[in-house]
C-alpha positions in Angstrom: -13.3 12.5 0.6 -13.4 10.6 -2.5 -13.6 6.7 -2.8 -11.9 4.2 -5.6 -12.7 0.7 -5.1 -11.5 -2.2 -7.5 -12.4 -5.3 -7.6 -9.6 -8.0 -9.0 -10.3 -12.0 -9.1 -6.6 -13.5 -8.7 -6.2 -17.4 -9.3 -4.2 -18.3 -5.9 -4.3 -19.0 -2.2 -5.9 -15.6 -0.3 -2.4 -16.0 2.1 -0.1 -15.5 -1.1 -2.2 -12.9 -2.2 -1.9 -10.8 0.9 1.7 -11.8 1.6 2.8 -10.3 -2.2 0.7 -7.0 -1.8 2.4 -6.6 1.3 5.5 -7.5 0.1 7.4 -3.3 0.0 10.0 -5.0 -2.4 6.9 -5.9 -5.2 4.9 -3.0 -4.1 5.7 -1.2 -7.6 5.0 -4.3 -9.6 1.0 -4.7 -9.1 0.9 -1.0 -8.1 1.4 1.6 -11.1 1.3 4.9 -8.6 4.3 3.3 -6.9 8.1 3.9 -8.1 9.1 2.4 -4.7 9.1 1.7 -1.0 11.2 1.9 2.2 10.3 0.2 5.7 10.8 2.5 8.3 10.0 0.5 11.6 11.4 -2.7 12.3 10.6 -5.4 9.7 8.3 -7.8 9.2 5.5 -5.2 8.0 2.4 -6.0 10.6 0.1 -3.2 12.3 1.7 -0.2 13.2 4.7 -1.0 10.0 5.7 2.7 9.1 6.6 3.1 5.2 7.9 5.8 2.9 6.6 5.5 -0.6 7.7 7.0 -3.6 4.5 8.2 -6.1 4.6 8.8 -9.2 3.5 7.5 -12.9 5.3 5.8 -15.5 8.3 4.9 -13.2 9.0 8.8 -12.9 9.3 9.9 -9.4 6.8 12.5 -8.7 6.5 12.9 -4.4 6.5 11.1 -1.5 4.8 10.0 1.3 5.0 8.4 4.6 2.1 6.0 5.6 1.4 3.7 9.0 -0.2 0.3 8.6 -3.3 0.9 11.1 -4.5 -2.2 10.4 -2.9 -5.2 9.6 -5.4 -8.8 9.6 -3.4 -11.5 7.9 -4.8 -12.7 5.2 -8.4 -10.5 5.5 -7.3 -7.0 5.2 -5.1 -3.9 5.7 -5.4 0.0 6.3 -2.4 1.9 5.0 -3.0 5.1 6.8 -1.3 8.6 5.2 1.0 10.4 8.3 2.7 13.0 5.8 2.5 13.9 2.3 4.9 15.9 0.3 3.5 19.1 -1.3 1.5 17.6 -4.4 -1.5 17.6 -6.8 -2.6 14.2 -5.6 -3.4 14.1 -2.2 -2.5 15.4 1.8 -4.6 12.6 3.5 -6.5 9.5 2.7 -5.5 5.7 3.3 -6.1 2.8 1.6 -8.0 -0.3 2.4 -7.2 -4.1 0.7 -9.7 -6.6 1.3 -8.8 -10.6 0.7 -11.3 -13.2 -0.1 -11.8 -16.6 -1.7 -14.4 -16.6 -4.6 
């Protein structure tokens, strides 16, 4: 499987970091593959959170996907783990992994 990483120094507190990239209503604002996101499972979003997310680029929906937070360490890090994919070019599995520390 193929691995992105990046790397981004943001001037404020590691907790409002991870409390704004968990945040499903600002997902699409700091992530350009995003159009939106839906909650699933009972709010607020913690390990085991279920999410649909709507991909695409450019704000043009493209597919969908349904994820599961399988990890969820406030303010350290989260895995967003892919359940179901739509048919697309992009991907059928994969997760994603954010990492929070102070430099």
């Amino acid at each position: 499987m193929s691995r992105i990483e990046e790397h981004i120094d943001i001037a404020a507190p590691t907790t409002d970091v991870f409390r704004f990239a968990h945040d499903v209503k600002h997902r699409a604002d700091w992530d350009e593959r995003v159009v939106g996101v839906e909650i699933l499972s009972k709010s607020p979003v913690r390990q085991g959170t279920l999410l649909s997310v709507d991909a695409g680029s450019g704000g043009m929906y493209s597919f969908s996907w349904e994820g599961e937070y399988s990890v969820f360490h406030f303010p350290n890090n989260s895995i967003l783990r892919v359940l179901d994919a739509a048919p697309s070019g992009y991907f059928k599995s994969g997760s994603e992994t954010l990492q929070f520390s102070s430099v």
